[in-house]
Each structure stands twice: as C-alpha cells, then as structure tokens.
N, C-alpha and C positions, 0 to 999 in steps of 0.2 A: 188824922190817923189813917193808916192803913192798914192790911190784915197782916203783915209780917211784924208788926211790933205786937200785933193780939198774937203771932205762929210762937215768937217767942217768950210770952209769958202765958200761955195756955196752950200750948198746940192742940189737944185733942178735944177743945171744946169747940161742940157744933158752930161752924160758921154762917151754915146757912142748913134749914129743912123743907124738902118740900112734903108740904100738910097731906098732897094727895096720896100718895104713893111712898111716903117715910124715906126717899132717899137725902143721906146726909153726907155734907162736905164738912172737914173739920177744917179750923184755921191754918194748920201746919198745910194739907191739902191745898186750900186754898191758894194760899199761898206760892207751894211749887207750881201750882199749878198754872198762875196767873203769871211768873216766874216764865213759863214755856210759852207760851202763849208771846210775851212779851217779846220773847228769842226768835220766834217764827218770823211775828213783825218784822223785826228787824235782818231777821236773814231773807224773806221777800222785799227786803230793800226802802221798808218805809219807814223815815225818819221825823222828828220832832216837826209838827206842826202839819205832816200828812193825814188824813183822814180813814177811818175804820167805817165801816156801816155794820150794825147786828137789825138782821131781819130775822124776828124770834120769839117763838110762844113763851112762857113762864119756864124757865128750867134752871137747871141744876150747872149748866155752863154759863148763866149769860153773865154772872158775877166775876168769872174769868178771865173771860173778853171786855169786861167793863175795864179792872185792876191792873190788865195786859197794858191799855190804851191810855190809860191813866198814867201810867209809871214809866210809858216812854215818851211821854212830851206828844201825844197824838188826840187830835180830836174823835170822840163818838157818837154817830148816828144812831140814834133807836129808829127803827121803822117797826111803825105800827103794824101787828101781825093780821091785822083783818083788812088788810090794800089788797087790790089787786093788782097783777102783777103789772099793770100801766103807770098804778098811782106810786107802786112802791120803787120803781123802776123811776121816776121822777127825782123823787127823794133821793136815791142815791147815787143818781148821775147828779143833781143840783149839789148836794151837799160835797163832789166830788172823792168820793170814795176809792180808795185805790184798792181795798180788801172789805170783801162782803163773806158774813159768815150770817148762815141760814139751818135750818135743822129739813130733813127728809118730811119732817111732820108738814111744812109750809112747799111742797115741793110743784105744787101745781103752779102757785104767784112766782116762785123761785125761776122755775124755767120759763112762765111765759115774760120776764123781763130780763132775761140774756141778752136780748137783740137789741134791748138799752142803754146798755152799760157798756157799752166800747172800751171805754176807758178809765172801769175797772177791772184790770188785771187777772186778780185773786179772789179764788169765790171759792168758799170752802161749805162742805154741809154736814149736820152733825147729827146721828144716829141712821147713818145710811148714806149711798152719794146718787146721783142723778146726773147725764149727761152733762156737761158745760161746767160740770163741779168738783172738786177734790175732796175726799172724807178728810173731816177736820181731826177725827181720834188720830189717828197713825202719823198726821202731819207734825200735832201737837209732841205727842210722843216723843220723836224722832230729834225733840229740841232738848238740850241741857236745862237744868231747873237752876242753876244759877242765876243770879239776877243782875240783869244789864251793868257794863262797868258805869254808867250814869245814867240818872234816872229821872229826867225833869217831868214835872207835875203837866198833865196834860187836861184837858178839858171836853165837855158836849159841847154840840152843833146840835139841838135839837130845834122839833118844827110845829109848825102849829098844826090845826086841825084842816086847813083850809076852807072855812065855812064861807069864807068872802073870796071864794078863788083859789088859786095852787097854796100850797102848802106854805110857806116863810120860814126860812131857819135863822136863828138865831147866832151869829158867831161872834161871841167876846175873845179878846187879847187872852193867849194865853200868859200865865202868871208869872214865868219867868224862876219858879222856885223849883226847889229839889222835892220830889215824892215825901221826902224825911223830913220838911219841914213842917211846922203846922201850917194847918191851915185855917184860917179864919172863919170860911163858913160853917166848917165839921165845929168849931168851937163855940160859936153863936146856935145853931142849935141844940149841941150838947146842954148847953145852959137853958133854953130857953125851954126842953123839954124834960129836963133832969136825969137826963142820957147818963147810964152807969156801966161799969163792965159787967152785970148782971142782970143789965136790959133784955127783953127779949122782943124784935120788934114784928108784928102781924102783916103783913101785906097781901090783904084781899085782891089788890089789881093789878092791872098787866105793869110790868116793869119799863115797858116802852114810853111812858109817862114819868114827868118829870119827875113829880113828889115819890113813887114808889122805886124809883130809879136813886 
C-alpha cells in the first residue's frame, strides 16, 4: 500500500505526527506532496533505477522524499544523520547518488562533503539553503502534484554501520511492479503484526534505520 490509496479513502487523517513539536501531514498532504517531489525527480532528469540520498534528522519531509523515490522506480539512501561530513560524503558518492536532500539543521556535515560528491549533481536543503545547495521548499513547489504518467515500485540501498570498515550497502533487484500493486512485504507484516487502518505506529528512532524507515 501506499499513502494515495489511504489520500482517497481518508484524506484528512493524520499521516504522520511529529510527538515533538505536533506538526501534522495528512494523507491527502502526503500524498500531493510526495506526488511533487516525484515530478522534481523526474524533471532533474532521474529515471527508474537512478539513485536519491536523504541526509536527514527526524522530520516532517523525510516521508516525502521516501514516497517520491518509491513511486518512480528509484533507489533510497538514508544517511545516518550523526556522520560527519567525510563518512556521510562516502555514503553518498558509494551509493552513487545523483540528488542529495539535507535540511539546514545538518548544515555543517552538508557543506563539508560537497568537495565529495562530484557526481552528484542535485543537492537540495530543507528549512534554509547554504552555499552549494538549492532550497528544497520552492524547488518542491514549483512541481505539478499530479502523479507521474508511470509509476514503478522502486526500492533502498541502505548501509551498515561500518563497525568492520566502510560502510556496505546493500542493493537488491529492483521488483519490476507498479507502485499500485501489492506488495508482499507491506502484507507479511501487515499480518504478522495485526496492522489495521486504525493503527497508530510510535517510532522513538531515527528513521535512517531500516526497521523505523
């Protein structure tokens, strides 16, 4: 499932809350919005199987940029928000990133791994911009909320911790199916934790980890 089949049977039910500060996205929200985001992609030129990186605290966009990445057949990098900017700067030249999105909050790691990433392109930052970066608000904006004429299911690239050395990413085949189709994993957990549309699910941890991700 995705959050446009929850936009059209609920739209105004919270999508996501952040616990600290009560800011809420509703699903309809969500939805357009990860909608814009997907349009951006694709009007900077990255198509099914290119690569996203989100360098990013806990917020109220990373769900966004998750959805965005998802529903155009692209793979996503979490970089863990406590790298500095050598380690995070690793990550996302390894994982081959061609659009990096960061918030002003992480602006210190952000700039010192520009001199990194040659060869990614698009570097967007979100609640503020910083030299080498484009603000992600008015980028996002400036895109139609329609949603891509096709929409293939796209997938993570994530990485380990590097405890025995650099970091390791993981890259499985992407699945070949439509965003609209089920998917099997969303359905085996749905089952195996009694997942309802009246769920409501907590996540104490950073979202750059796989289970809270």
């Amino acid at each position: 499932m995705h959050p446009g089949i929850h936009a059209a049977r609920t739209p105004d039910q919270p999508a996501i809350v952040m616990a600290e500060s009560g800011e809420t996205l509703s699903y309809a929200e969500l939805d357009a919005r990860a909608n814009r985001v997907a349009q951006l992609f694709w009007e900077r030129g990255l198509r099914p199987g290119d690569h996203v990186a989100l360098f990013l605290e806990n917020h109220l966009r990373y769900y966004e940029v998750y959805w965005a990445a998802i529903r155009s057949g692209l793979y996503l990098t979490t970089v863990n928000r406590y790298l500095t900017g050598e380690e995070a700067a690793y990550i996302v030249d390894d994982c081959g990133a061609r659009l990096l999105v960061t918030s002003h909050a992480l602006s210190e790691p952000a700039l010192a791994l520009l001199e990194e990433i040659a060869q990614c392109p698009h570097r967007l930052m979100i609640d503020g911009v910083a030299p080498g970066y484009e603000a992600y608000e008015p980028a996002v904006e400036a895109c139609p909320e329609a949603p891509l004429a096709e929409r293939p299911r796209g997938g993570t690239m994530l990485y380990s911790s590097g405890t025995t050395g650099r970091p390791k990413g993981i890259l499985r085949p992407l699945p070949g199916t439509s965003i609209d189709e089920p998917d099997p994993g969303t359905a085996f957990f749905q089952q195996l934790f009694a997942v309802t549309p009246q769920t409501v699910y907590l996540s104490p941890a950073p979202l750059y980890h796989s289970a809270p991700l």
